[in-house]
FINU-626436 format. One record per residue: residue number from 1; residue in one letter; x, y, z of N, C-alpha, C, O in turn. Coordinates in steps of 0.001 Angstrom, whole numbers, always signed. Layout:
! FINU-626436
- NUM_A_X_Y_Z_X_Y_Z_X_Y_Z_X_Y_Z
...
***
This chain:
! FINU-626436
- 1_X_+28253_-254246_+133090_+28579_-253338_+131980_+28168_-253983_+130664_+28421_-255188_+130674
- 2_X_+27559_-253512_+129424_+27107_-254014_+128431_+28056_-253240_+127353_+28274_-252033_+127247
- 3_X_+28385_-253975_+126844_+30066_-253516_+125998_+28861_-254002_+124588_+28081_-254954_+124601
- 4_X_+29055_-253059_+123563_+28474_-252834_+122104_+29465_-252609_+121697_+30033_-251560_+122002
- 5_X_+30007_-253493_+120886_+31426_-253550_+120300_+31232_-253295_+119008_+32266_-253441_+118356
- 6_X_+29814_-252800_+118065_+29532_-252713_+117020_+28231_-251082_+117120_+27233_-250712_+116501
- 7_X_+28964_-250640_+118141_+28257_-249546_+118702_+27738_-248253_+117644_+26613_-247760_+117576
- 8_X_+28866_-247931_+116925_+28965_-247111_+116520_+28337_-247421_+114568_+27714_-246585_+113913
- 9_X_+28680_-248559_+114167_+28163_-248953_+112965_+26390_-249234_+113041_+25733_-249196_+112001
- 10_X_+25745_-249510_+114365_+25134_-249741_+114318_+23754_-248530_+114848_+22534_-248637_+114972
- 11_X_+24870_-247284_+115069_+23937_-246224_+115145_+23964_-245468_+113653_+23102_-244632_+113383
- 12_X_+24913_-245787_+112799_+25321_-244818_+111839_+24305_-245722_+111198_+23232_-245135_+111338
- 13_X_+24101_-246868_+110559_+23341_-246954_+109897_+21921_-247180_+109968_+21221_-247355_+108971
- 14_X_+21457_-247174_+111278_+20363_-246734_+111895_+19924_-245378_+111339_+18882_-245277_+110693
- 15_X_+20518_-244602_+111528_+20204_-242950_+110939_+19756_-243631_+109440_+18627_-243846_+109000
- 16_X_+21348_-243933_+108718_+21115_-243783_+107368_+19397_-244347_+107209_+18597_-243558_+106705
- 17_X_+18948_-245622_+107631_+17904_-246250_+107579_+16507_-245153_+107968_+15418_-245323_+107419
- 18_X_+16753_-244012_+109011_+15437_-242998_+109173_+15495_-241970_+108277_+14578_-241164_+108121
- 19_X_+16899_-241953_+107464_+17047_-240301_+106722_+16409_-241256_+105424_+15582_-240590_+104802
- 20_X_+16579_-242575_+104892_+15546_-243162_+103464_+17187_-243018_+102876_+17196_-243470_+101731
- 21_X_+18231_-242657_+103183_+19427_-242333_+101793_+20911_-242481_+102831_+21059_-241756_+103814
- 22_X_+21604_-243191_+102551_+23182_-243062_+102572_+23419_-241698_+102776_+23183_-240768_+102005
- 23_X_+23849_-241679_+103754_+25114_-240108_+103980_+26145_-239941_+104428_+25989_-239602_+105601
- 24_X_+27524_-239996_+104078_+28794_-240085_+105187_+28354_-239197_+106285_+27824_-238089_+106203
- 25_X_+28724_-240001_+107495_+28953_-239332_+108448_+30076_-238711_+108872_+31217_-239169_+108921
- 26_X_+29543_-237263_+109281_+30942_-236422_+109794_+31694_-236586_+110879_+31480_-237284_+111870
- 27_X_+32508_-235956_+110645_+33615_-236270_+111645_+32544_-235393_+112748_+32871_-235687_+113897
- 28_X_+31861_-234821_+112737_+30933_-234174_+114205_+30034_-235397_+114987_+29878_-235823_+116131
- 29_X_+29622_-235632_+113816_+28424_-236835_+113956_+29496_-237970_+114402_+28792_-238760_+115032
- 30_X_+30383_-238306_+114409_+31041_-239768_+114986_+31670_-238531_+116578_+32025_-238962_+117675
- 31_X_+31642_-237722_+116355_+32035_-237056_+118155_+31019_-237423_+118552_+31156_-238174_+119518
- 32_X_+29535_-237165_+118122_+28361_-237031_+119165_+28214_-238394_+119274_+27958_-238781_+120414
- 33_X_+28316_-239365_+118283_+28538_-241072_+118777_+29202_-241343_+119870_+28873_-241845_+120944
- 34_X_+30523_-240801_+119298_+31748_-241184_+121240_+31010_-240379_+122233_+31124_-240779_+123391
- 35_X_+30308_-239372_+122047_+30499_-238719_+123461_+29162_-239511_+124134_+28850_-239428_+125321
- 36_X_+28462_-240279_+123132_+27044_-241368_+123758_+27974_-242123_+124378_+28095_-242060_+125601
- 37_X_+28818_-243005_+123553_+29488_-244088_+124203_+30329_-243550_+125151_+29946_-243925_+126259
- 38_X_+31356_-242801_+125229_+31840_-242309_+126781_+31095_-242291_+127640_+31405_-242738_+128744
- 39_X_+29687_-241678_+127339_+28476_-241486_+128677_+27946_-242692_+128862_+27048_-242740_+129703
- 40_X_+28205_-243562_+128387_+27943_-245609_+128908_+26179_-244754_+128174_+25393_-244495_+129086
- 41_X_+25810_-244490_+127143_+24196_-244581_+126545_+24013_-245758_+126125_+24261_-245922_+124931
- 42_X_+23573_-246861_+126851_+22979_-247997_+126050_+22737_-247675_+124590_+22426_-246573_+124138
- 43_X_+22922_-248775_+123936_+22480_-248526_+122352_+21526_-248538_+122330_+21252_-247407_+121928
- 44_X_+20158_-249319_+122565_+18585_-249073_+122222_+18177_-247813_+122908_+17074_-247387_+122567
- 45_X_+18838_-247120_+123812_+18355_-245952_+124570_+18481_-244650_+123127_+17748_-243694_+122875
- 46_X_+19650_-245131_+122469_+20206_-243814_+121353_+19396_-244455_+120441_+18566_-243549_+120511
- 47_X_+18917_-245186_+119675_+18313_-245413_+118799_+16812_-245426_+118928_+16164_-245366_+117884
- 48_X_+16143_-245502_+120153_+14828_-244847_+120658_+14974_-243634_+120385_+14231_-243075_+119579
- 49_X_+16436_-242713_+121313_+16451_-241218_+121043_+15853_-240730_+119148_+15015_-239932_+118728
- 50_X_+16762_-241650_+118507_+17026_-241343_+116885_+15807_-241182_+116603_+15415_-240216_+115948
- 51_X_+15047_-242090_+117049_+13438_-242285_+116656_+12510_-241119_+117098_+11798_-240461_+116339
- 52_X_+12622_-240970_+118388_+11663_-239371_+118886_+12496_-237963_+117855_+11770_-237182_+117240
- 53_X_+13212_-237898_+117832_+13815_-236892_+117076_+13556_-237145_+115597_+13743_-236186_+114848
- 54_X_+13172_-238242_+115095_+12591_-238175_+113563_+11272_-237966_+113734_+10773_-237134_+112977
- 55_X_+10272_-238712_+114853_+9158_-238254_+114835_+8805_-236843_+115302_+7710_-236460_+114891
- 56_X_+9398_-236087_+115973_+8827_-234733_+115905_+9467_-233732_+114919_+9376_-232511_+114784
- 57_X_+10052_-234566_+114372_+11031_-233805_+113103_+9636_-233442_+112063_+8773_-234309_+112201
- 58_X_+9339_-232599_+111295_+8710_-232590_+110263_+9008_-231920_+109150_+8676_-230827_+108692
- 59_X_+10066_-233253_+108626_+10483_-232805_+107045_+9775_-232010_+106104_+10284_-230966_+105697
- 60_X_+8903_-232304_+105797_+8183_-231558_+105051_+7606_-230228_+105363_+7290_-229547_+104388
- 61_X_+7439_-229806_+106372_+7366_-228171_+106781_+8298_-227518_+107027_+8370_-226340_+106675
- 62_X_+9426_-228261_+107828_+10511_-227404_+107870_+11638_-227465_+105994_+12734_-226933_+105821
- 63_X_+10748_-228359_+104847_+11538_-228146_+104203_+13234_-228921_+103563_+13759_-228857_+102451
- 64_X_+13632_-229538_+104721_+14306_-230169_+104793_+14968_-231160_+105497_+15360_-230825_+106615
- 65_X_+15268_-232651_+105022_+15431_-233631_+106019_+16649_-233601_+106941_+17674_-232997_+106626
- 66_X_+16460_-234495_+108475_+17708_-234288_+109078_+18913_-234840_+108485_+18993_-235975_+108014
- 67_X_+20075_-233772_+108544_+21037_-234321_+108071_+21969_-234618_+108879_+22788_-235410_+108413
- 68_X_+22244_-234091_+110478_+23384_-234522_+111234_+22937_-235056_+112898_+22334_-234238_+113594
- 69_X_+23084_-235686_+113163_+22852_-236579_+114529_+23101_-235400_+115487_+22951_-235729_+116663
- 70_X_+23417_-234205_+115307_+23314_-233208_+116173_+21701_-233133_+116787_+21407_-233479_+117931
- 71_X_+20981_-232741_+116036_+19981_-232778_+116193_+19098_-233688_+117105_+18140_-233230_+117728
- 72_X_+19578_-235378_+117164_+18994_-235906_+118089_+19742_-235975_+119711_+19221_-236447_+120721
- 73_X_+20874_-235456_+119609_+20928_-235533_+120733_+20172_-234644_+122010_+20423_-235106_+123123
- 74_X_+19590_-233852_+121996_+18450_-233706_+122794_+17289_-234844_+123352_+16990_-235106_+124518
- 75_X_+16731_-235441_+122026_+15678_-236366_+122234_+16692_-237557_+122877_+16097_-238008_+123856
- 76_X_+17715_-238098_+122745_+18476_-239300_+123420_+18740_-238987_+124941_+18533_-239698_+125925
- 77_X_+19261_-237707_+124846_+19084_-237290_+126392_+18251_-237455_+127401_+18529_-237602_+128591
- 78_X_+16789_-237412_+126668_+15221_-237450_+126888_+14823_-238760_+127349_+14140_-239104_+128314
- 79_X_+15609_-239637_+126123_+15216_-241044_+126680_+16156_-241902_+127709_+15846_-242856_+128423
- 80_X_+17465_-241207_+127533_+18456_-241777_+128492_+17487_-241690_+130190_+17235_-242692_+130859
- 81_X_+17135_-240423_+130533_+16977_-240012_+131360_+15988_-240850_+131846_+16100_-241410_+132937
- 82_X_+14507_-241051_+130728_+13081_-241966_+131393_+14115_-243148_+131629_+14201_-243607_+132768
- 83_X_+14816_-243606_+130725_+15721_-245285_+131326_+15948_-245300_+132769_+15403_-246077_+133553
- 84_X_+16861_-244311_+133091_+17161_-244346_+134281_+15929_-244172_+135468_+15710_-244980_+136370
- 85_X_+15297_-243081_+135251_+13979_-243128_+135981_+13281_-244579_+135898_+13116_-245098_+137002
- 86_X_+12778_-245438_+134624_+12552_-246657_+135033_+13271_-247474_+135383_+12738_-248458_+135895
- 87_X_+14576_-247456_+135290_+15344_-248598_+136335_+15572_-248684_+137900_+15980_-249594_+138622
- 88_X_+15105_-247247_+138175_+15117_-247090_+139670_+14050_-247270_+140127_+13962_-247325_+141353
- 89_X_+12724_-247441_+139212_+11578_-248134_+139744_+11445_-250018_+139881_+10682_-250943_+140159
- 90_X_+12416_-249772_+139575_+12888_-251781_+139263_+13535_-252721_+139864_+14364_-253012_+139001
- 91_X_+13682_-253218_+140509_+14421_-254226_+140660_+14708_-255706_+140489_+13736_-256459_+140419
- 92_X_+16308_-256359_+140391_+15846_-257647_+139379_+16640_-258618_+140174_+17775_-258148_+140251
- 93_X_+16591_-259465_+140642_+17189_-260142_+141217_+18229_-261363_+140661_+19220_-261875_+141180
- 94_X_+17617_-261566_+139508_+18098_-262510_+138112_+19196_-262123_+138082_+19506_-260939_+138216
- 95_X_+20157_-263265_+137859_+21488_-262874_+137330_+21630_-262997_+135895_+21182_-263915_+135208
- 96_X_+22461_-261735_+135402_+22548_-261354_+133946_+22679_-262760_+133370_+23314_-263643_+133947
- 97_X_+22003_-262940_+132121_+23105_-264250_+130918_+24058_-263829_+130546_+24092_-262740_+129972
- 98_X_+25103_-264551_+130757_+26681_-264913_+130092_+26542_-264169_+128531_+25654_-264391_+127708
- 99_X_+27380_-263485_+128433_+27295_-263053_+127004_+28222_-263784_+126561_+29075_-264260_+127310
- 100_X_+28191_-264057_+124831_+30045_-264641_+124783_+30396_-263694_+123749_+29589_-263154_+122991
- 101_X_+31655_-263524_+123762_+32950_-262421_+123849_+32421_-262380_+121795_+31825_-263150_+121043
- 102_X_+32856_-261485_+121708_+31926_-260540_+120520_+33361_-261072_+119442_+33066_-261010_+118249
- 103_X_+34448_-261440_+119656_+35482_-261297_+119185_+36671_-262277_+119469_+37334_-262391_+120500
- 104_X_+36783_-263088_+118052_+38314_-264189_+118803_+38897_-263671_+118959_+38881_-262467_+118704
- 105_X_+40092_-264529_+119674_+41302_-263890_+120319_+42167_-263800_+119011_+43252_-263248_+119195
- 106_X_+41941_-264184_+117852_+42877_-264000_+116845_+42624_-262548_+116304_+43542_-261785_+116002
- 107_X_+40891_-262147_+116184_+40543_-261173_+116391_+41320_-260023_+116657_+41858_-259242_+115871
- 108_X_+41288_-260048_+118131_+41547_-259129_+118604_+43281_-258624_+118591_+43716_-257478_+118478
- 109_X_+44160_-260105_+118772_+45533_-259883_+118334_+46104_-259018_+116867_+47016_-258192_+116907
- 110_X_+45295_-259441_+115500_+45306_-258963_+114693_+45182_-257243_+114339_+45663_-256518_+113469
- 111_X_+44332_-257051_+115429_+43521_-255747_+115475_+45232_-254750_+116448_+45791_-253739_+116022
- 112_X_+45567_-255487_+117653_+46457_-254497_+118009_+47845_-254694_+117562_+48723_-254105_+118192
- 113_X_+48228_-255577_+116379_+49177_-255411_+115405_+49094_-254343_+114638_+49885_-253400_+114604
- 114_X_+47892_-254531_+113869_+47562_-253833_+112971_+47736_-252200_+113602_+48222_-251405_+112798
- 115_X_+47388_-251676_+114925_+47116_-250573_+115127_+49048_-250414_+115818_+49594_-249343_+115551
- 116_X_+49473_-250947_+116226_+50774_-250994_+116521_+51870_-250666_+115381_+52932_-250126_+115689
- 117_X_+51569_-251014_+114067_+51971_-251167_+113002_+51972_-249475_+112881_+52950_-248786_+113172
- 118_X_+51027_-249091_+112523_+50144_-247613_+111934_+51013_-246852_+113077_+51783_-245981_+112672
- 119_X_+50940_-247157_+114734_+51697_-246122_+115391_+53526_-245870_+114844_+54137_-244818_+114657
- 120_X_+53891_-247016_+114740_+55590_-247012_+114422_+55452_-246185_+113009_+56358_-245357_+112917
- 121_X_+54775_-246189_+112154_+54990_-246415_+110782_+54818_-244335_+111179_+55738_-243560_+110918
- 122_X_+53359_-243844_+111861_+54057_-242720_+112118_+55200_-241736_+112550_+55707_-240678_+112178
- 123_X_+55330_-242744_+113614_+56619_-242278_+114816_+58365_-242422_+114071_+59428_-241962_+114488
- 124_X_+58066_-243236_+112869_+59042_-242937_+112076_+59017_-241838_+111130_+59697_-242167_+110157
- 125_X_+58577_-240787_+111004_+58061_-240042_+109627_+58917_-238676_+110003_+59139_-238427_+111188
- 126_X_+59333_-237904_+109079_+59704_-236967_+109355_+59628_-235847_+110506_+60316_-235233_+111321
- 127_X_+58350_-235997_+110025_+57548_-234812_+111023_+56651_-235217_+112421_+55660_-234687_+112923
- 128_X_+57434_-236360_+112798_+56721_-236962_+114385_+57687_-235833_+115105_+57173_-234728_+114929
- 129_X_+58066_-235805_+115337_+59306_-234764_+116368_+59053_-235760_+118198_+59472_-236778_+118749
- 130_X_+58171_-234679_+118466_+58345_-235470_+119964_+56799_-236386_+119948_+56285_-236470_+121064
- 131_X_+56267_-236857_+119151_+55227_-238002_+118934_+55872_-238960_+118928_+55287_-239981_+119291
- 132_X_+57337_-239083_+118527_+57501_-240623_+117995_+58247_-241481_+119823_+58602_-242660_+119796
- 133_X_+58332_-240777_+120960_+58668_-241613_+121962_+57389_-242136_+122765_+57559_-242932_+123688
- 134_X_+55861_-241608_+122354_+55100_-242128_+122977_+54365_-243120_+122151_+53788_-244116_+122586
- 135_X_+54445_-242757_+120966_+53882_-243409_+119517_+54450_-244415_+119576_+53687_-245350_+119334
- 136_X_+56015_-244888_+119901_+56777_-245915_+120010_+56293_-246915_+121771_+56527_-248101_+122005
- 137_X_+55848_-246260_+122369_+55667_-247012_+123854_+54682_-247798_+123905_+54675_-248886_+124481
- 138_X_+53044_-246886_+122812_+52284_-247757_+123242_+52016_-248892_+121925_+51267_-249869_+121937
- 139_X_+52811_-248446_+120915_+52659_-249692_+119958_+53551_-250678_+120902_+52934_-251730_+121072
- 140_X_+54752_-250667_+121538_+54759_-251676_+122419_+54043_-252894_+122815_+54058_-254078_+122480
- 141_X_+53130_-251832_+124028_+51987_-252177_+124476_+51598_-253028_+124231_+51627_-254062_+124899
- 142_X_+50988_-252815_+122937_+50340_-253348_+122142_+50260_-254509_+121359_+49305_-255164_+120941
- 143_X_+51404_-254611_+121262_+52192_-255593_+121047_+52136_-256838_+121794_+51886_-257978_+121402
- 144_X_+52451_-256341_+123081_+52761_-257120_+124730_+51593_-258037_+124194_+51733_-259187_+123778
- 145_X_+49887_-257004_+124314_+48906_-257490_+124805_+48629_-258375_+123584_+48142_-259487_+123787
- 146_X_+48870_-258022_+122467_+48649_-259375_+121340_+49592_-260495_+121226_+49549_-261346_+120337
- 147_X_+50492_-260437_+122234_+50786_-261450_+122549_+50771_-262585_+123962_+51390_-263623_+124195
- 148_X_+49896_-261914_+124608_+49118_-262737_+125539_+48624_-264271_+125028_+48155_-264455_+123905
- 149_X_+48773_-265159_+125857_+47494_-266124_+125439_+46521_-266010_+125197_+46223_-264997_+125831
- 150_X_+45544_-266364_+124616_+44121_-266417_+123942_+43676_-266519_+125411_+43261_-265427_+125800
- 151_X_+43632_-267378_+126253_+42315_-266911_+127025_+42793_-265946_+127956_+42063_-265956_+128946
- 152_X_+43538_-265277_+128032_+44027_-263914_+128617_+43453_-262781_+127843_+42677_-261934_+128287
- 153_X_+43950_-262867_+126570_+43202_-261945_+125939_+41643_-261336_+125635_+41184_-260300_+125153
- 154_X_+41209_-262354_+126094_+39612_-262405_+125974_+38512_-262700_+127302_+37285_-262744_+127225
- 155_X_+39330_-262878_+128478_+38960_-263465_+129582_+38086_-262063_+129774_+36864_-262200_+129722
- 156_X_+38472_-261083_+129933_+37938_-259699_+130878_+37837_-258652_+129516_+38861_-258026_+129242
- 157_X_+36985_-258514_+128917_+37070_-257617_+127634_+36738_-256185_+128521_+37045_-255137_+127952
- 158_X_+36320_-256119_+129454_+35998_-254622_+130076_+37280_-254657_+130453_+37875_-253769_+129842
- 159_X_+38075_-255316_+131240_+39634_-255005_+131410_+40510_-254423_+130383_+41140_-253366_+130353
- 160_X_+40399_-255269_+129656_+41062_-254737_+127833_+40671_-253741_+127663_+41555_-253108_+127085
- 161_X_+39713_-253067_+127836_+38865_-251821_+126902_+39690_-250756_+128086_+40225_-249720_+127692
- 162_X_+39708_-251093_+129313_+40406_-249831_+130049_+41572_-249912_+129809_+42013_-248769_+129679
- 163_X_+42504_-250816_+129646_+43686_-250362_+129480_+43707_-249598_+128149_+44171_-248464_+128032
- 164_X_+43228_-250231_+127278_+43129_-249163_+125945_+42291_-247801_+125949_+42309_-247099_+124938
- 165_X_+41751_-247522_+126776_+41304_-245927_+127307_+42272_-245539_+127810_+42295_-244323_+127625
- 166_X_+43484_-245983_+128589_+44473_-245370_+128973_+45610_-245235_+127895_+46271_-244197_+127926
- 167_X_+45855_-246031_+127098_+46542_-245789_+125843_+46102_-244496_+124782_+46924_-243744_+124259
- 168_X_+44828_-244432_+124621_+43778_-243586_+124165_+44255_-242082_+124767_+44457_-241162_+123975
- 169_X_+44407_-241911_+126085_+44529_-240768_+126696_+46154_-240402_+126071_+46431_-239514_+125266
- 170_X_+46987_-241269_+126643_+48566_-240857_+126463_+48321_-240247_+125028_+48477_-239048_+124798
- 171_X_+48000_-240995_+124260_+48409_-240666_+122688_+47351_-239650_+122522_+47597_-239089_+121454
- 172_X_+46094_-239044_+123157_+45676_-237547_+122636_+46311_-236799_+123216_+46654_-235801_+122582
- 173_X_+46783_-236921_+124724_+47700_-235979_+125072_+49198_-235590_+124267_+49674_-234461_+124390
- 174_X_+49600_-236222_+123773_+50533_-236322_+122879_+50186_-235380_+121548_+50414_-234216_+121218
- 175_X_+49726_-236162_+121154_+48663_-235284_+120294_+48481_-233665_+120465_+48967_-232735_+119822
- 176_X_+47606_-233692_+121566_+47347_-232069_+121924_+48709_-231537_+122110_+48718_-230306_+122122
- 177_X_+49341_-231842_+122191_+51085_-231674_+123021_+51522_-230995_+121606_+51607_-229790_+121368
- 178_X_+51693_-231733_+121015_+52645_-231638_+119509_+51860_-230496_+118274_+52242_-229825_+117315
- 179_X_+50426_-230810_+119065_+49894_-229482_+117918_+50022_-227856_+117968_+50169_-227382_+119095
- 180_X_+49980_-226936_+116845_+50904_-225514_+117324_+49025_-225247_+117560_+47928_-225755_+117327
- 181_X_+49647_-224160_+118138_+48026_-223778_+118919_+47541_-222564_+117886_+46654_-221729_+118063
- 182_X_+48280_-222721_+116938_+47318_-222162_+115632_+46394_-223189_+115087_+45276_-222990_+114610
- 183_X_+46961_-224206_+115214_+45894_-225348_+114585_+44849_-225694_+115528_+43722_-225650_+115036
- 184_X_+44936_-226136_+117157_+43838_-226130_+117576_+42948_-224764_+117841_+41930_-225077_+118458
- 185_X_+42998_-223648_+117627_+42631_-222618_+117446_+41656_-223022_+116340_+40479_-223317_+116546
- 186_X_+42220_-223009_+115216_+41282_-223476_+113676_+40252_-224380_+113918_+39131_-224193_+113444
- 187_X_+40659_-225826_+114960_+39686_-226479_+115181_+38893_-226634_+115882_+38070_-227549_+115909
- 188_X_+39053_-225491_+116772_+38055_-224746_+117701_+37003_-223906_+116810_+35792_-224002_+117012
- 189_X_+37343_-223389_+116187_+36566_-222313_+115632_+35370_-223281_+114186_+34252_-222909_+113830
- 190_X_+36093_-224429_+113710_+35642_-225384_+112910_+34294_-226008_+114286_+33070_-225922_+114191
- 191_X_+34753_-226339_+114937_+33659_-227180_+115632_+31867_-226697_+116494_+30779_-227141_+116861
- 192_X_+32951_-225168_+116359_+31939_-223765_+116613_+30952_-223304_+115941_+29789_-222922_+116072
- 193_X_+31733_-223448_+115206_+30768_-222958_+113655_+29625_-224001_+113572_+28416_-223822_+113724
- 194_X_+30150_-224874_+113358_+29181_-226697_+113685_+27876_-226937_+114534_+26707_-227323_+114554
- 195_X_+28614_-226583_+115005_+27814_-226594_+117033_+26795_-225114_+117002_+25727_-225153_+117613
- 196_X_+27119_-224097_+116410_+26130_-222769_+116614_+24689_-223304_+116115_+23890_-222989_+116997
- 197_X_+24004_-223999_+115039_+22591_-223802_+115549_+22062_-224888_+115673_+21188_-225506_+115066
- 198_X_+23125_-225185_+117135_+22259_-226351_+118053_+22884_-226446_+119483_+22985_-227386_+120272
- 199_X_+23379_-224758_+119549_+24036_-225049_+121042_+22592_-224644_+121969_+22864_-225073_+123091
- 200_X_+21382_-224109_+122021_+20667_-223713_+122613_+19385_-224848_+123115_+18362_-224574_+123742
- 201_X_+19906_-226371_+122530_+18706_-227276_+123101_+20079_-228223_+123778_+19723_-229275_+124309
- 202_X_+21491_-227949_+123796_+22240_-228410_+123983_+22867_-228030_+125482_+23338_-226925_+125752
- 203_X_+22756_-229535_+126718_+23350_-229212_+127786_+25116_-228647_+127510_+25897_-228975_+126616
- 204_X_+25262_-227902_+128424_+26912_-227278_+128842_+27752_-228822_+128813_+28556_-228929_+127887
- 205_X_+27659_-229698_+129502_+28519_-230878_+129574_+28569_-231747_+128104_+29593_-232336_+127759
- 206_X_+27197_-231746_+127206_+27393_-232108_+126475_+28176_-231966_+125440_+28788_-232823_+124803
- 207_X_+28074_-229861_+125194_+28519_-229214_+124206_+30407_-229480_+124337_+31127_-229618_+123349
- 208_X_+30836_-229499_+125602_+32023_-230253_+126231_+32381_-231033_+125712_+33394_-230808_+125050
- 209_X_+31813_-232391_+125677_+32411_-233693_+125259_+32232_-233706_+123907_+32981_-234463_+123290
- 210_X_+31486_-233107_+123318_+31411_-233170_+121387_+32532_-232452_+121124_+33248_-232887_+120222
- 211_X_+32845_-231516_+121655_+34081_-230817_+120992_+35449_-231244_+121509_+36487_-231056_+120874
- 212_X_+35389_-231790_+122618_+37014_-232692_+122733_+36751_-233983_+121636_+37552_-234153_+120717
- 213_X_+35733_-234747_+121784_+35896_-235703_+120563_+36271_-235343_+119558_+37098_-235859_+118807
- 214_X_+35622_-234313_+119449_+35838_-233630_+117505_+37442_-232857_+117587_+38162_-232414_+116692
- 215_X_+37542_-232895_+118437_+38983_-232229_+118407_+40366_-233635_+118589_+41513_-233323_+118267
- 216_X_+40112_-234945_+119057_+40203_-235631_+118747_+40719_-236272_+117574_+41850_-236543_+117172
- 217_X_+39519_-236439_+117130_+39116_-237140_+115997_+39886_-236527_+114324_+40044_-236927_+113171
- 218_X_+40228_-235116_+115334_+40789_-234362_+113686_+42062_-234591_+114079_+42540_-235533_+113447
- 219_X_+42705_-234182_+114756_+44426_-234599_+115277_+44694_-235817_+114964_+45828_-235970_+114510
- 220_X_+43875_-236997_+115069_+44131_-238948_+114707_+44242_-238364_+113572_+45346_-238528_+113053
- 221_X_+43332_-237593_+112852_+43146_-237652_+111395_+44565_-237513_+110681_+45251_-238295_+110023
- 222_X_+44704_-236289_+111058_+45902_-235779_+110704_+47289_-236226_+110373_+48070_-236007_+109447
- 223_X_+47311_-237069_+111682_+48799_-238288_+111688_+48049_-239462_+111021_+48820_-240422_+111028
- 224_X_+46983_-239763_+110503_+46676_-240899_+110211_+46836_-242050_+110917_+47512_-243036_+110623
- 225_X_+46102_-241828_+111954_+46559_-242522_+113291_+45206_-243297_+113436_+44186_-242747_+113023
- 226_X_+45111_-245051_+114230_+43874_-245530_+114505_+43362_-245307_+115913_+43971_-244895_+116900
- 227_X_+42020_-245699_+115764_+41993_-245517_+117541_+42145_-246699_+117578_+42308_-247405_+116583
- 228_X_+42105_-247184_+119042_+42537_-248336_+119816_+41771_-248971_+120151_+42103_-250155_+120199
- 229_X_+40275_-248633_+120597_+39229_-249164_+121085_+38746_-249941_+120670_+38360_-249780_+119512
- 230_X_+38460_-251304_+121375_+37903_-252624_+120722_+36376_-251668_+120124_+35939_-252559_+119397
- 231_X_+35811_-251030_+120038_+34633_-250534_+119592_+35309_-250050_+118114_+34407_-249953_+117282
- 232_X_+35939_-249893_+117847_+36799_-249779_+116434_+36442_-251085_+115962_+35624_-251175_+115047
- 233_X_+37136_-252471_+116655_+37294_-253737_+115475_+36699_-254081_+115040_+37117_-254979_+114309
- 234_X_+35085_-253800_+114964_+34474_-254252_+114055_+34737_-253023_+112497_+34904_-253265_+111302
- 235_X_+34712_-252584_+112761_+34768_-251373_+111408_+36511_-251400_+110821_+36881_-250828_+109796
- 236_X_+37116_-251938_+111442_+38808_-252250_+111220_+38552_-253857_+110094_+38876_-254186_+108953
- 237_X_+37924_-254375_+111055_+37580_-255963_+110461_+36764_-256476_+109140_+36568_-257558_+108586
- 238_X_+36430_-255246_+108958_+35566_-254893_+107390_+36147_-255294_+105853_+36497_-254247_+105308
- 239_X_+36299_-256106_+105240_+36958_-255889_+104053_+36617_-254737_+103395_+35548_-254138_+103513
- 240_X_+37624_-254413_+102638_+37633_-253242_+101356_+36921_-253608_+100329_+36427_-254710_+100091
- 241_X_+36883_-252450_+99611_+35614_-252953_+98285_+36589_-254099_+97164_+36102_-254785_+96265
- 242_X_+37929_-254032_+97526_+39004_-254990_+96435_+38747_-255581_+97137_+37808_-256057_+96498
- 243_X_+38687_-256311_+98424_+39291_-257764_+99141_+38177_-258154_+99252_+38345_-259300_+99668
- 244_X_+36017_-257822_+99077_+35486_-258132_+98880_+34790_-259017_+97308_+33928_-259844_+97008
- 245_X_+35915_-258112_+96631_+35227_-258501_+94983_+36239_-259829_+94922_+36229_-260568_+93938
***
């Protein structure tokens, strides 16, 4: 398994680098990121994609440059697919090199305080109602696991990353649980609107996983909630523009 623990910073500013200009990315555009990384897309496979989709792009006739990573996911699909076709022409007998762990163990302890912190600090708030007994379980958790020994904590980082996909699940289910279904209604119809002129180069499974992310991604929003995923700590681990100056 090849764990890109800087996965997501390093596709966003990849784009910024083919569009020539800075652009926040949307909350759509970081779904179609997760739903690469849920689908295990190698990173050079999506950033090849980025590349065929700027080259048959032609700004200047159509008028205007790409503005949302919607757009390449077709061409990433394209290249995911030759990957796999050339790896099944391949075989390697070599055993992988040792990677070393992307992240100290102080690292990573820091990181599920910090996100442990943010769950209580919701689960106390007025308006948690029935959020605050699961909000309270897995800051636990979380807790537990930052307090492991250092080489526990870091021994199996694909181990770590699943248990925090299972933390991940409880707390969207929770999530989906607690929201009135007027609101996911709204954010159905928000992600629709989004998705209409680019559902027609767009597989059925794909159009799937962009809109549970994005549906996601707006509910965290909402409670001001972090995700959990070591693919977060690098972008958690960032100073602010004060703690830089």
């Amino acid at each position: 398994m090849e764990n890109y623990f800087n996965y997501y910073t390093e596709i966003e500013e990849y784009f910024w680098q083919k569009r020539g200009a800075s652009l926040l990315v949307s909350t759509l555009d970081w779904a179609v990121i997760e739903s690469w990384q849920k689908a295990g897309v190698p990173l050079e496979v999506v950033l090849k994609g980025i590349d065929r989709a700027f080259e048959h792009y032609d700004s200047a006739k159509r008028g205007r440059p790409i503005k949302s990573l919607l757009y390449c996911v077709d061409a990433v699909a394209q290249v995911a697919e030759e990957a796999k076709e050339a790896a099944a022409g391949r075989a390697s007998d070599a055993p992988a090199a040792p990677r070393p762990a992307p992240f100290g163990p102080g690292e990573i302890a820091a990181f599920f305080r910090a996100n442990a912190s943010a769950l209580r600090e919701t689960a106390g708030r007025s308006d948690a109602g029935s959020l605050a007994a699961p909000l309270l379980e897995i800051a636990d958790a979380l807790e537990a696991l930052a307090g492991q020994p250092a080489t526990e904590t870091t021994a199996n980082l694909e181990g770590l990353e699943r248990q925090l996909s299972v933390f991940e699940e409880k707390l969207q289910a929770a999530l989906t649980q607690a929201a009135s279904t007027e609101e996911l209604l709204a954010l159905r119809r928000e992600v629709e609107r989004a998705l209409a002129p680019y559902r027609r180069r767009m597989k059925a499974e794909q159009l799937v996983l962009i809109e549970k992310q994005f549906l996601q991604k707006k509910l965290l929003e909402r409670y001001r909630l972090p995700r959990l995923s070591l693919f977060y700590l690098p972008a958690a681990a960032l100073p602010t523009a004060e703690e830089g100056s």
